[in-house]
Backbone of each chain as ProteinMPNN parsed JSONL, in Angstrom:
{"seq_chain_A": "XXXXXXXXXXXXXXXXXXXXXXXXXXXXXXXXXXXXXXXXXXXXXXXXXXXXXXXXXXXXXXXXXXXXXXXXXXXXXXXXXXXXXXXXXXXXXXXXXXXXXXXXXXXXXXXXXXXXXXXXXXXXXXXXXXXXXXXXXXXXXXXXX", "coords_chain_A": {"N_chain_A": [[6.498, -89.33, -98.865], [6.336, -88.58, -95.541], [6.408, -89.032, -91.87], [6.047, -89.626, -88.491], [6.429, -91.463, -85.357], [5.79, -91.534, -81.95], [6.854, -93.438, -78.858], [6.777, -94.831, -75.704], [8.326, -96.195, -72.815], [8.719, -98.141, -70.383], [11.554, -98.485, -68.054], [12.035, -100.963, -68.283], [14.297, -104.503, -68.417], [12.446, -106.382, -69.696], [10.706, -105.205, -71.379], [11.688, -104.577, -73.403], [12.479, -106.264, -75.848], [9.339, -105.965, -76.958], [9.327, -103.815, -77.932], [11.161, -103.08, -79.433], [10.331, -104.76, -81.605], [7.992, -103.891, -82.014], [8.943, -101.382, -83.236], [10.231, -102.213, -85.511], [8.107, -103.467, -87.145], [6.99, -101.032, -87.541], [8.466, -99.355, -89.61], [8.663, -101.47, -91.243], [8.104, -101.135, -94.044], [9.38, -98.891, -95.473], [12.322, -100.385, -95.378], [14.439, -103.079, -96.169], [14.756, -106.471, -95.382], [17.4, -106.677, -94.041], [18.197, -104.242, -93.43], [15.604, -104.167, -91.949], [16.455, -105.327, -89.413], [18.622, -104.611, -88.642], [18.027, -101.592, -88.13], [16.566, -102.902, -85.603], [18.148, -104.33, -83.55], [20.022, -101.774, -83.472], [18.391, -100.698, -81.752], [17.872, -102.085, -79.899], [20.119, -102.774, -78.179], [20.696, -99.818, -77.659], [18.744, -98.647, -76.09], [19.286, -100.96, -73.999], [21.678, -99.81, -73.106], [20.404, -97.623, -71.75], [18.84, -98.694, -69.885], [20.635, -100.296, -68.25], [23.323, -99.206, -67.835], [22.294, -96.148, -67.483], [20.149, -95.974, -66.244], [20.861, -97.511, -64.326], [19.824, -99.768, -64.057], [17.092, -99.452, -62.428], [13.88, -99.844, -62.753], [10.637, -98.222, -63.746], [11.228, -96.207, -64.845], [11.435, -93.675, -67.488], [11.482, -93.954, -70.75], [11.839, -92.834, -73.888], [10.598, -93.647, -77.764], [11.595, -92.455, -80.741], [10.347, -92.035, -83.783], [11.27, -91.885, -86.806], [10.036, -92.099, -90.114], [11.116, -91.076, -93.511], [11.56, -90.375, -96.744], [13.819, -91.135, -98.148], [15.756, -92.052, -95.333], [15.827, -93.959, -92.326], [14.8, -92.138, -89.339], [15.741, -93.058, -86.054], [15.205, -92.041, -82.411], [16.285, -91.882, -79.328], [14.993, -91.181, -76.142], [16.33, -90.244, -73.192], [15.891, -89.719, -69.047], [18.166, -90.064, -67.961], [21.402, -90.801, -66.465], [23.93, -89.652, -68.298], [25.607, -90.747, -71.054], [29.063, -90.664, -71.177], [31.639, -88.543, -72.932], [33.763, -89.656, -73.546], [33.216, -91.825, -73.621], [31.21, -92.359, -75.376], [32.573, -91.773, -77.78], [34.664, -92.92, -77.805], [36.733, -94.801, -79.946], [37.696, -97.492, -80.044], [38.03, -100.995, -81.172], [35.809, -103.499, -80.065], [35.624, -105.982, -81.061], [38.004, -106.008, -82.729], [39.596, -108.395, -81.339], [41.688, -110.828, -79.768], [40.681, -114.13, -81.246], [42.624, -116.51, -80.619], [42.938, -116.61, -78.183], [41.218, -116.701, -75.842], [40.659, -114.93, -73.36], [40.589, -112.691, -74.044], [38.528, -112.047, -75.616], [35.243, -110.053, -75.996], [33.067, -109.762, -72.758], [31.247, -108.232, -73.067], [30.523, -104.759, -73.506], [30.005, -103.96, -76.009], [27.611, -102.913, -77.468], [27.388, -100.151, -78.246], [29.191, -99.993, -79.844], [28.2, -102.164, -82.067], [25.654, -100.971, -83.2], [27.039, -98.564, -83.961], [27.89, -99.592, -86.392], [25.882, -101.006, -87.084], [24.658, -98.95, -88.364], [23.937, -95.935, -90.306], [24.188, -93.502, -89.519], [25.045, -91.765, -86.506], [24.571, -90.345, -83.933], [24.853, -88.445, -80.421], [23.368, -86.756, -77.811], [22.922, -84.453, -75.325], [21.436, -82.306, -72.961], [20.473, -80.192, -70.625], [19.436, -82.61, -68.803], [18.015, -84.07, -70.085], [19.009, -87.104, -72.696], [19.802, -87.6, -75.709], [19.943, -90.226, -78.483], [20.778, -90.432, -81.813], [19.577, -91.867, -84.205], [20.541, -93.38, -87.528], [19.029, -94.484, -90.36], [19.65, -94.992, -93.496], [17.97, -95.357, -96.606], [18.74, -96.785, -99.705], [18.182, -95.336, -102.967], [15.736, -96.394, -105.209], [16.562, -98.224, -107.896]], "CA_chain_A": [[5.757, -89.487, -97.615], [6.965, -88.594, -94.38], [5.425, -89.8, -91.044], [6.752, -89.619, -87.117], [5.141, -91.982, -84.428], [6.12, -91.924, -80.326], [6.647, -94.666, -78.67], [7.463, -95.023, -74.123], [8.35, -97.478, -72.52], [8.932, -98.387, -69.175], [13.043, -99.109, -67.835], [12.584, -102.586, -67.669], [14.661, -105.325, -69.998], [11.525, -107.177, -70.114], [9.837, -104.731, -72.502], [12.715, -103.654, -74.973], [11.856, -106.574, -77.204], [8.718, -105.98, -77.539], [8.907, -102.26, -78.41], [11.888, -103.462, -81.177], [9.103, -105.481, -82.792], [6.82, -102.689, -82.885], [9.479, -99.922, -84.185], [10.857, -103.079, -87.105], [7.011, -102.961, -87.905], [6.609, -99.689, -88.161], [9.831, -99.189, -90.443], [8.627, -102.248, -92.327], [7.569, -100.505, -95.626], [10.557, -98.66, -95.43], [13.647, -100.763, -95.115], [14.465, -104.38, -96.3], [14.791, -107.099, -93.977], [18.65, -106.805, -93.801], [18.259, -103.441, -92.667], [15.213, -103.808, -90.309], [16.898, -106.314, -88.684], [20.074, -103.629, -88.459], [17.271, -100.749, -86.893], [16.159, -103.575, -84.456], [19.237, -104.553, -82.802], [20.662, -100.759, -82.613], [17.274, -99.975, -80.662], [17.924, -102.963, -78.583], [21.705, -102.3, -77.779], [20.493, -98.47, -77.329], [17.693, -98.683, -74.666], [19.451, -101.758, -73.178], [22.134, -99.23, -72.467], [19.859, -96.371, -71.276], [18.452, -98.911, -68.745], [21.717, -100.918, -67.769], [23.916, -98.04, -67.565], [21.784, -94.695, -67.538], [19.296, -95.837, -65.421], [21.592, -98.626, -63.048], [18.551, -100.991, -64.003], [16.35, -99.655, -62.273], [12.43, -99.829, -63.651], [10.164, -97.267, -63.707], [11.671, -94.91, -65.021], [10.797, -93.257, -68.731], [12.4, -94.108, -71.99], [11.124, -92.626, -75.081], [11.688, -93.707, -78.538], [10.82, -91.357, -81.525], [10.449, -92.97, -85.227], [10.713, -90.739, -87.863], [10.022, -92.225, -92.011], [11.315, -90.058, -94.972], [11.617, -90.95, -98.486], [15.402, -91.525, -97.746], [15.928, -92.306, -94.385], [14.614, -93.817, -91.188], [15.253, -91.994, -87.94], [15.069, -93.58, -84.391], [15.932, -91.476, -81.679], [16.201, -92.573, -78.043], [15.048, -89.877, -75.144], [15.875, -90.553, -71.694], [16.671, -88.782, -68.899], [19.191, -90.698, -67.02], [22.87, -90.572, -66.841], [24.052, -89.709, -69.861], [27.119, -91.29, -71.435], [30.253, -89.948, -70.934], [31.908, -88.3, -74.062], [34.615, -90.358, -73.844], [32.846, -93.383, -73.63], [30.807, -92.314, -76.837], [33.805, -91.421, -78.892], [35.693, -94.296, -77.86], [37.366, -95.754, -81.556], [38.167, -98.951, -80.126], [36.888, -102.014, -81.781], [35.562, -103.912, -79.552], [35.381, -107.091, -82.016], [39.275, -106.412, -82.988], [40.209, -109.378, -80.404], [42.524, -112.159, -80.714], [40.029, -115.735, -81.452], [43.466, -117.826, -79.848], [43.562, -116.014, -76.693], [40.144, -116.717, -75.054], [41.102, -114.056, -72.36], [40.615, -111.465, -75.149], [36.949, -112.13, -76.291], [34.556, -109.51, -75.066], [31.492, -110.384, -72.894], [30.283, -107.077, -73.017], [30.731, -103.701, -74.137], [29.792, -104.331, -77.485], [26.333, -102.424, -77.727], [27.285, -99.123, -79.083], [29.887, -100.754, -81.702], [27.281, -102.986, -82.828], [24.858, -99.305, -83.289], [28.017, -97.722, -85.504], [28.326, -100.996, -87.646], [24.515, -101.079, -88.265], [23.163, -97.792, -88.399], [24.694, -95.378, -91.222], [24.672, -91.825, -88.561], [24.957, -92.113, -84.376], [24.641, -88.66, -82.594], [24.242, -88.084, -78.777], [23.009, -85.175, -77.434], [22.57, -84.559, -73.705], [21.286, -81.075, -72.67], [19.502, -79.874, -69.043], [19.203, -83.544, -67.592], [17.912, -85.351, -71.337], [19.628, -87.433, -73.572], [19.12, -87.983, -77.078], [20.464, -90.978, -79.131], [19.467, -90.335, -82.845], [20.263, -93.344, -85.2], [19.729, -93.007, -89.448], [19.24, -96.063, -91.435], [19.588, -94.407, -95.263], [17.058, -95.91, -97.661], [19.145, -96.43, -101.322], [17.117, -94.976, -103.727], [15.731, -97.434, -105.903], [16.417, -98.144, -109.36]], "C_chain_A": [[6.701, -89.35, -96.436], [6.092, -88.779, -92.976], [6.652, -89.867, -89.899], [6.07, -90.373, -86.074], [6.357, -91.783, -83.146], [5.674, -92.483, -79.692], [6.95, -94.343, -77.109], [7.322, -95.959, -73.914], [9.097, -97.414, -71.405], [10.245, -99.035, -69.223], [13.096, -100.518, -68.019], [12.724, -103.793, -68.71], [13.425, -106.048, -69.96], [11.139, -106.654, -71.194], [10.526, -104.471, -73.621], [12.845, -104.606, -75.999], [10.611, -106.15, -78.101], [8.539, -104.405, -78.308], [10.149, -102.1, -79.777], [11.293, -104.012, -82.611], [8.636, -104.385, -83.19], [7.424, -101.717, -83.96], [9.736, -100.719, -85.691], [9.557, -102.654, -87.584], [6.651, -101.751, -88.57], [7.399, -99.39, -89.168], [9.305, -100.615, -91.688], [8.404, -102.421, -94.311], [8.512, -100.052, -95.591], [12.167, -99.333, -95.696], [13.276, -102.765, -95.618], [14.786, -105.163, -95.117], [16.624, -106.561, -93.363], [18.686, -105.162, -92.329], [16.922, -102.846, -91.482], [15.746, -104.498, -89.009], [18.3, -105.395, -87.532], [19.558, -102.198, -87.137], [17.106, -101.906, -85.736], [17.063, -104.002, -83.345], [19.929, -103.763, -82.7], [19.467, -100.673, -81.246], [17.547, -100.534, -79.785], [18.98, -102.768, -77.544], [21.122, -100.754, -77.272], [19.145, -98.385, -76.002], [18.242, -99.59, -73.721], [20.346, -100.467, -72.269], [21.83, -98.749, -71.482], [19.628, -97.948, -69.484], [19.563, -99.704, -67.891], [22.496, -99.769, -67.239], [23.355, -96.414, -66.952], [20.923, -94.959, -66.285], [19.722, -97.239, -63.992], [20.793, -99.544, -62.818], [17.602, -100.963, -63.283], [14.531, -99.46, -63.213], [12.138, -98.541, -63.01], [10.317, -95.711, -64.05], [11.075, -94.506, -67.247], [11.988, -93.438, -70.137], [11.417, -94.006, -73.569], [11.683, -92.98, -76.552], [10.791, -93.392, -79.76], [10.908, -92.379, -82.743], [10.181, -91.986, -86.523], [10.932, -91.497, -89.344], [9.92, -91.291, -92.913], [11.349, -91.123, -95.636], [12.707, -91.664, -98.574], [16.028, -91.578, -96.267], [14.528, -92.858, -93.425], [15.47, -93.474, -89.752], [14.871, -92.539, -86.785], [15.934, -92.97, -83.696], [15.327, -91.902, -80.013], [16.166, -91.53, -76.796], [15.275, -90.773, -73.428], [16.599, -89.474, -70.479], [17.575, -89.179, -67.432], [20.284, -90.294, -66.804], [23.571, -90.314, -67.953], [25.136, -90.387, -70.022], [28.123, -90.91, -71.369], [30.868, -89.528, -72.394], [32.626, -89.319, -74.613], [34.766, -91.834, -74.126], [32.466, -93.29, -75.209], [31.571, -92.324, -78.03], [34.708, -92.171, -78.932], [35.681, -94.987, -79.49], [38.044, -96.702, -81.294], [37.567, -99.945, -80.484], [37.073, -102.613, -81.005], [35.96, -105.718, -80.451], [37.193, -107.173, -82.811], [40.037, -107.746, -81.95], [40.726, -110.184, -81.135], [41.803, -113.414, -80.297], [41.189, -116.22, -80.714], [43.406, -117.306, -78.629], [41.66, -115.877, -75.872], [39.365, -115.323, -74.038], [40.249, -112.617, -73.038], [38.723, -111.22, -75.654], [36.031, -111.606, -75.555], [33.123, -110.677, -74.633], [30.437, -109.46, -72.989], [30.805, -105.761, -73.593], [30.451, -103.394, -75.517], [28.333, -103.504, -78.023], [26.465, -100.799, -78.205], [28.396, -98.827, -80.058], [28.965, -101.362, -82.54], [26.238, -101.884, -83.538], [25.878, -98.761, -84.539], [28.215, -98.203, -86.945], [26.992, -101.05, -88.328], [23.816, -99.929, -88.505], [24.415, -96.883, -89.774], [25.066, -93.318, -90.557], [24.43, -92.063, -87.313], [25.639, -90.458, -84.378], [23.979, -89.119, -81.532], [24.499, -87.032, -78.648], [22.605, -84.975, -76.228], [22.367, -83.184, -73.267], [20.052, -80.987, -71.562], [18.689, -81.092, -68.598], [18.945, -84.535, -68.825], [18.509, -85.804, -72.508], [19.04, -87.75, -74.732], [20.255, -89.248, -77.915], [19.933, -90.975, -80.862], [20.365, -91.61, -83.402], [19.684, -92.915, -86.157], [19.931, -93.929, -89.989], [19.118, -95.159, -92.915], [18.984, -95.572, -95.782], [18.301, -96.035, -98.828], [18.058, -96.302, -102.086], [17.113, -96.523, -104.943], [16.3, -97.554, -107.43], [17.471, -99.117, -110.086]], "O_chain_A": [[7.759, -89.978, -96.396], [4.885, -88.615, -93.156], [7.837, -90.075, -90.16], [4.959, -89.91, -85.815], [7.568, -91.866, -83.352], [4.456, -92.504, -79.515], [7.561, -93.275, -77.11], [6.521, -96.738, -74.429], [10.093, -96.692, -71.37], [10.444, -99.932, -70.043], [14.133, -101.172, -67.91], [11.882, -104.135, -69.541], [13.744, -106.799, -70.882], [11.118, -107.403, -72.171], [10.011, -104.171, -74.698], [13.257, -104.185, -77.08], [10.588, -105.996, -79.322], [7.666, -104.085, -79.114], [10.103, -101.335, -80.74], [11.501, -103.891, -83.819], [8.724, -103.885, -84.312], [6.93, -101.321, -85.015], [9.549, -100.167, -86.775], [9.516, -101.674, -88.329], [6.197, -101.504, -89.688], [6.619, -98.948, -90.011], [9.65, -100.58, -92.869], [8.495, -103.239, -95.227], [9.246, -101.032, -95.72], [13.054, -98.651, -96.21], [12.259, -103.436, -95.442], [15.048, -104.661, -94.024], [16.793, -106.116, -92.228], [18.978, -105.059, -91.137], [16.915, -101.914, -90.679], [15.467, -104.213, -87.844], [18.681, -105.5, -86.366], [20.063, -101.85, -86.07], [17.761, -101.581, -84.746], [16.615, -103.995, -82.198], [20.874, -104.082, -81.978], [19.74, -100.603, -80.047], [17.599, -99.948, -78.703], [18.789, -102.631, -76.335], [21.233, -100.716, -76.047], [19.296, -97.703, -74.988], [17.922, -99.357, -72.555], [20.0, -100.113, -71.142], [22.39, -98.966, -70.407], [20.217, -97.944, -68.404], [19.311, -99.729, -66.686], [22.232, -99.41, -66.092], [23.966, -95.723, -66.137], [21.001, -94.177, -65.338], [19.02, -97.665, -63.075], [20.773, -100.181, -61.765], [16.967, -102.007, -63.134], [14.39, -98.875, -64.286], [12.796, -97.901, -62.189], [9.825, -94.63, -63.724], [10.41, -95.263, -67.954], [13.133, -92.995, -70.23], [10.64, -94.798, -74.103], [12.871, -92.773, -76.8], [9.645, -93.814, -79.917], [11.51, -93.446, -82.625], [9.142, -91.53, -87.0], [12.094, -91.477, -89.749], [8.87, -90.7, -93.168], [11.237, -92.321, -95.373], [12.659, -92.799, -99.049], [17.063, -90.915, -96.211], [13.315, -92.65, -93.441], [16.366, -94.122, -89.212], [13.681, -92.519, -86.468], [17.142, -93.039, -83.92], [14.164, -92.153, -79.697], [17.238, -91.045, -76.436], [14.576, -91.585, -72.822], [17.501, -88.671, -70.717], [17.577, -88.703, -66.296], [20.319, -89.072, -66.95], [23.703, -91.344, -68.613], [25.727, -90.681, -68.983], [27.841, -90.216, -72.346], [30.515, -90.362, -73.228], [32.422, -89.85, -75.705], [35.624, -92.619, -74.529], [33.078, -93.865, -76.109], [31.228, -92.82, -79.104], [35.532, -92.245, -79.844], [34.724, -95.554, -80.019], [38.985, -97.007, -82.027], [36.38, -99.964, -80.158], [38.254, -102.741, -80.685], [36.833, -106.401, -79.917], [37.58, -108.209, -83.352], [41.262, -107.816, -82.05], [40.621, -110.444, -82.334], [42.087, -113.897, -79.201], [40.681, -116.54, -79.64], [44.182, -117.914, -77.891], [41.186, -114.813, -75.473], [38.21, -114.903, -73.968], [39.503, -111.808, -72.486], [38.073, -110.211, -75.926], [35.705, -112.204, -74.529], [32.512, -111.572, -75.216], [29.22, -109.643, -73.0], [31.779, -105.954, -74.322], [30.853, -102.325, -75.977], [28.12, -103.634, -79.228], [25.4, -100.284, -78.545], [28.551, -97.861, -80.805], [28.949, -101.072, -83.737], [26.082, -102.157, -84.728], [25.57, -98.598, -85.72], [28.503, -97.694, -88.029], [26.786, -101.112, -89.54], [22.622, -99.86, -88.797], [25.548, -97.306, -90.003], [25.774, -92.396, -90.963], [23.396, -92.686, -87.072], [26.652, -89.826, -84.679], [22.988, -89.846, -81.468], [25.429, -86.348, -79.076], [21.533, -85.562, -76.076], [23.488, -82.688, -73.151], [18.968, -81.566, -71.635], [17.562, -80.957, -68.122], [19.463, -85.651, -68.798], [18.593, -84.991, -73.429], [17.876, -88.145, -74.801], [21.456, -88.99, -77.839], [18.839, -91.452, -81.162], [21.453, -92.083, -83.072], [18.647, -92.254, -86.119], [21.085, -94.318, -90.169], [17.99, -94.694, -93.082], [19.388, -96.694, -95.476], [18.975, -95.008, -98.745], [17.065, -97.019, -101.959], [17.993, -97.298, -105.316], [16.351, -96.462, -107.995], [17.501, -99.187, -111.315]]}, "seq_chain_B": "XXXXXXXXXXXXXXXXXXXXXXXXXXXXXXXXXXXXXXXXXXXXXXXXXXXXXXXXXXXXXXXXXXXX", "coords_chain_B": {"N_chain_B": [[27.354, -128.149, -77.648], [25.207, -125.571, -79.42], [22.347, -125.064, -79.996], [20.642, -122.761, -82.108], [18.893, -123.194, -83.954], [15.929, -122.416, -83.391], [15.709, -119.777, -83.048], [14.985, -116.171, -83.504], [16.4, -113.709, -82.94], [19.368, -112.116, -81.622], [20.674, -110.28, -79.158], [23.439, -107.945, -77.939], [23.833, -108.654, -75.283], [23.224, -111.275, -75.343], [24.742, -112.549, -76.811], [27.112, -112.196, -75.482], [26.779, -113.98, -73.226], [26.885, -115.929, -74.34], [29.459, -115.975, -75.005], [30.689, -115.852, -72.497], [29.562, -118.459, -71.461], [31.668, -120.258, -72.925], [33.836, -119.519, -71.704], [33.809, -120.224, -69.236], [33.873, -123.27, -69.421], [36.712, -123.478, -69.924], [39.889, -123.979, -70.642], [40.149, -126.394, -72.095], [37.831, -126.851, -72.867], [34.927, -126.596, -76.078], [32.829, -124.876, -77.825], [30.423, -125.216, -80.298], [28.227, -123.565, -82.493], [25.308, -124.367, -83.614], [22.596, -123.771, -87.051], [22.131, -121.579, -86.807], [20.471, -118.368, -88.07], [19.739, -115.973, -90.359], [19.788, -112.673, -88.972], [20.749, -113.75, -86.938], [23.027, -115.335, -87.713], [24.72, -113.247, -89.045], [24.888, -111.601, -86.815], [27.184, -113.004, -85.618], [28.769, -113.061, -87.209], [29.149, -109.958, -88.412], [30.347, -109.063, -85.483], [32.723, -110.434, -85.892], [32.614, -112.922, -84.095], [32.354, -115.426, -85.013], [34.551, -116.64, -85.509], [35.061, -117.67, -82.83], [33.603, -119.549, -82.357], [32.608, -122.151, -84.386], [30.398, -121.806, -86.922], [27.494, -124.089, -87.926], [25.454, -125.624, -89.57], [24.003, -127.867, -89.363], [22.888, -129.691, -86.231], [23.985, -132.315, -85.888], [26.428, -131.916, -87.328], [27.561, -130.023, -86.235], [28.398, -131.341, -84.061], [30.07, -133.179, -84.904], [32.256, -131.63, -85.728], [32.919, -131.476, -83.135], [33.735, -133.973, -82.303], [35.485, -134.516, -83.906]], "CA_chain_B": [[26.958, -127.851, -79.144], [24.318, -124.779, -78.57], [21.557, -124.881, -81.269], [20.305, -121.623, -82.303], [17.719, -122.891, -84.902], [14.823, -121.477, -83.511], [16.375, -118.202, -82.315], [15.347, -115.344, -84.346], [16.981, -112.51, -82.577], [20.039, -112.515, -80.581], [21.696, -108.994, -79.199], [25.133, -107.911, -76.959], [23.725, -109.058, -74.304], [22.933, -112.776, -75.356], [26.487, -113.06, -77.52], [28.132, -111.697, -74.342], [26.433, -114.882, -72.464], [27.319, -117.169, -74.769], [30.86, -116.083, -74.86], [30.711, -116.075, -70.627], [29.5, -120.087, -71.104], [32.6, -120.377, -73.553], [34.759, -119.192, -70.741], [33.311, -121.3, -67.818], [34.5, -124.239, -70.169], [37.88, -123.693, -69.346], [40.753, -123.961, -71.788], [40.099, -127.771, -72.607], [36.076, -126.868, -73.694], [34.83, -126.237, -76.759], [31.06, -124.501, -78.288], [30.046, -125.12, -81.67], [26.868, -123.267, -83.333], [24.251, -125.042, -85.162], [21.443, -123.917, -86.626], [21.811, -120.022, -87.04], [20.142, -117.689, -89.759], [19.335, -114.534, -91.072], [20.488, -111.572, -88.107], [21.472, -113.984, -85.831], [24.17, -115.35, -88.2], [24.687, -111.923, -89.195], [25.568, -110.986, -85.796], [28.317, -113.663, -85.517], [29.838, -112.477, -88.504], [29.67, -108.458, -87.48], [31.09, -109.265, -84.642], [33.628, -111.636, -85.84], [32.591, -113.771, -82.874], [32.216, -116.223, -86.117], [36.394, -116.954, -85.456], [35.493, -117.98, -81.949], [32.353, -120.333, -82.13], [32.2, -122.192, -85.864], [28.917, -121.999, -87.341], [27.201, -125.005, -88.462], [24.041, -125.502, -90.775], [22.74, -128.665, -88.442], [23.25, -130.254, -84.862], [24.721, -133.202, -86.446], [27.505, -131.352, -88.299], [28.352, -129.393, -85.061], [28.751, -132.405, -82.976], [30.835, -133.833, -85.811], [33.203, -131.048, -85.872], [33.633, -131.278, -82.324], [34.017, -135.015, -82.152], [36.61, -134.753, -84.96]], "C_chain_B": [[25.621, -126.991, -78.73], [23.353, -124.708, -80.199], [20.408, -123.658, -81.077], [18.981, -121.671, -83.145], [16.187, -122.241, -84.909], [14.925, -120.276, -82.824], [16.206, -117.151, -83.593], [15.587, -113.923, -83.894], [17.719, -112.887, -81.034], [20.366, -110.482, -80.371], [22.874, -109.235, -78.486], [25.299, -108.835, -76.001], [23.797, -110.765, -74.356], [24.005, -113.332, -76.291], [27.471, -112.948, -76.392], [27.987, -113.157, -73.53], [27.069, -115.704, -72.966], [29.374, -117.567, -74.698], [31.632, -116.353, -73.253], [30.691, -117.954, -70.829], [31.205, -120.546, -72.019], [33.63, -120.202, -72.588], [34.736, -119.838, -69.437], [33.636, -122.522, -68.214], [35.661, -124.685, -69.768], [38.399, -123.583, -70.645], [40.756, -125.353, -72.516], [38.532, -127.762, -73.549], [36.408, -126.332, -75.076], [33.039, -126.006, -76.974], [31.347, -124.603, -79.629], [28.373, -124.359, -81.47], [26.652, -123.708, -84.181], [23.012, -124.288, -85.07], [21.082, -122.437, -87.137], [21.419, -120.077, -87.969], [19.808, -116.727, -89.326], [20.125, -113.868, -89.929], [20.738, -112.843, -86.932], [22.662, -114.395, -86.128], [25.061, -114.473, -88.547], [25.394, -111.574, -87.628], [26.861, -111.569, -85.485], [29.43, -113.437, -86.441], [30.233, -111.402, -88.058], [30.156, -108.957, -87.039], [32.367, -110.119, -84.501], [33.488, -112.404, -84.572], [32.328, -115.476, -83.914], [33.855, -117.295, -85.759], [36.276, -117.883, -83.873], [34.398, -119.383, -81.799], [32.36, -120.83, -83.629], [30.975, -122.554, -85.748], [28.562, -123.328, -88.24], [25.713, -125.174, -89.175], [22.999, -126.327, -89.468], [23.568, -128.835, -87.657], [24.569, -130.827, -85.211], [26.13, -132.888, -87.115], [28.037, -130.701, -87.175], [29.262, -130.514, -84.455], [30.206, -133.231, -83.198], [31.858, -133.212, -85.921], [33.805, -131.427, -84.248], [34.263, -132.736, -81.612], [35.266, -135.398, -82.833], [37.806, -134.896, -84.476]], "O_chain_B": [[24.908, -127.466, -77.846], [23.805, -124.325, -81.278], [19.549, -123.597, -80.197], [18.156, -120.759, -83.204], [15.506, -121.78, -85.825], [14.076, -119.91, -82.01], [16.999, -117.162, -84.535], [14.991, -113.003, -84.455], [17.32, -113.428, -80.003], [20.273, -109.645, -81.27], [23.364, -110.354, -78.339], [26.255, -109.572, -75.757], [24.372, -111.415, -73.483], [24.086, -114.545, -76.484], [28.537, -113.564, -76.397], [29.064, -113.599, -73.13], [27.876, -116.349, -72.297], [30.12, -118.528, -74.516], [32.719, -116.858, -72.975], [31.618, -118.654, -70.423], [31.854, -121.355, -71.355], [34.525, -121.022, -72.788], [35.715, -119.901, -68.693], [33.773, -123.22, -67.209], [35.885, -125.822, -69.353], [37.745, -123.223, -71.623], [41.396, -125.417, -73.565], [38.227, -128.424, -74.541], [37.475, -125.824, -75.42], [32.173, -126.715, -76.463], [32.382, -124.151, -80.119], [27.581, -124.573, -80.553], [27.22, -123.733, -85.272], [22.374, -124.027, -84.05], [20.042, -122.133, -87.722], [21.522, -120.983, -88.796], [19.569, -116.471, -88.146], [21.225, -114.393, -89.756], [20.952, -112.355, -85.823], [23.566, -114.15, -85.33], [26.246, -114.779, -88.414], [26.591, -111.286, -87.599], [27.73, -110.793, -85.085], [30.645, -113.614, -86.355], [31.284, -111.323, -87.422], [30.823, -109.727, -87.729], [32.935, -110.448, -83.46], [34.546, -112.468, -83.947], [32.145, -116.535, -83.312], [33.957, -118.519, -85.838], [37.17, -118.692, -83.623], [34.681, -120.195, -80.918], [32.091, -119.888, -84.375], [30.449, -123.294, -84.917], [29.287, -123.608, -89.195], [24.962, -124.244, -88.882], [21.983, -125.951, -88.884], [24.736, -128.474, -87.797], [25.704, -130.376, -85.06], [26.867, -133.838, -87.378], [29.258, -130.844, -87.127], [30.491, -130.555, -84.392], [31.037, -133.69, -82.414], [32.792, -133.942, -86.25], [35.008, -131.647, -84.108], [35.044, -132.735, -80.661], [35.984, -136.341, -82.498], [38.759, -135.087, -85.232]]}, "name": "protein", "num_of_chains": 2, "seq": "XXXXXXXXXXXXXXXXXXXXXXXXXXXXXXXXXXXXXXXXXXXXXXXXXXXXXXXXXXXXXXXXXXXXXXXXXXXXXXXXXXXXXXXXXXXXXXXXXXXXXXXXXXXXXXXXXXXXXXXXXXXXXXXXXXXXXXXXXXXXXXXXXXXXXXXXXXXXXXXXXXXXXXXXXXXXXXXXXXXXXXXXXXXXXXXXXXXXXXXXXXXXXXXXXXXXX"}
């Protein structure tokens, strides 16, 4: 079985829980808790971005988020057409979460939302072409048995 | 002592806070967590933010660590 639903949703952090609920639901036949839990908190980290960063917080603006179920995977991909990310930001291989616990100083309070995305999702592409960005995320199913 | 037990979803944003109140503390404060489960404990782990906040089952056991 394969199956695609689209989802929008308005810039504003008020709504990006509730449209995490809906996508976990939708994914719920799909994926065990561990890993809807894993889709739900990239989506969250990934739209928070779009509207923190991409869109400088403001509302009203358009944020789409695609849902695609295969047999072996679930895709969520994130359309918007804000600022996009910088390459260098995206490709950044610093762990955020490598800090030193004795040194207070050291302990992020932020930046952490598209480490947390690499750690739970099993593929992260961005794609930014004539003004829209794409964020795809792949949760892999293990086949059963 | 910050009790999490009826919290069932934390993200960046609301670990980032907690680590901000951790820092408004000063160098003499301390936060314990009581209380977590499933992805919100989970996130403290990922994140090794587990090293900076110990996790506790109940209140009582937080309070106790930090009274110790």
């Amino acid at each position: 079985m394969s199956a695609a639903i689209q989802l929008a949703v308005d810039s504003d952090l008020s709504h990006v829980a509730l449209v995490a609920r809906a996508v976990r639901a939708i994914c719920a036949d799909f994926l065990d808790a561990e890993a809807a839990d894993a889709v739900e908190l990239s989506l969250v980290e990934a739209i928070n971005n779009v509207i923190k960063h991409g869109y400088e917080g403001k509302p009203g603006k358009d944020v789409g988020v695609l849902v695609s179920l295969q047999k072996d995977r679930v895709t969520i991909e994130v359309v918007d057409r804000a600022l996009p990310i910088e390459a260098a930001v995206f490709e950044r291989s610093s762990d955020p979460f490598a800090f030193d616990e004795t040194n207070l100083d050291d302990v992020p309070e932020g930046g952490m939302g598209l480490a947390l995305i690499r750690m739970s999702m099993d593929e992260v592409e961005y794609m930014s072409r004539d003004g829209e960005n794409r964020l795809r995320m792949t949760k892999l199913i293990p086949p059963r048995g | 002592v910050l009790d999490l037990s009826g919290v069932e979803f934390v993200d960046s944003s609301g670990l980032g806070a907690i680590v901000s109140c951790l820092k408004r503390l000063g160098p003499r404060g301390s936060l314990a967590i009581a209380g977590a489960q499933g992805s919100v404990q989970r996130l403290f782990t990922l994140t090794r933010m587990d090293r900076v906040f110990p996790l506790h089952e109940t209140v009582d056991a937080a309070v106790d660590s930090l009274s110790g």
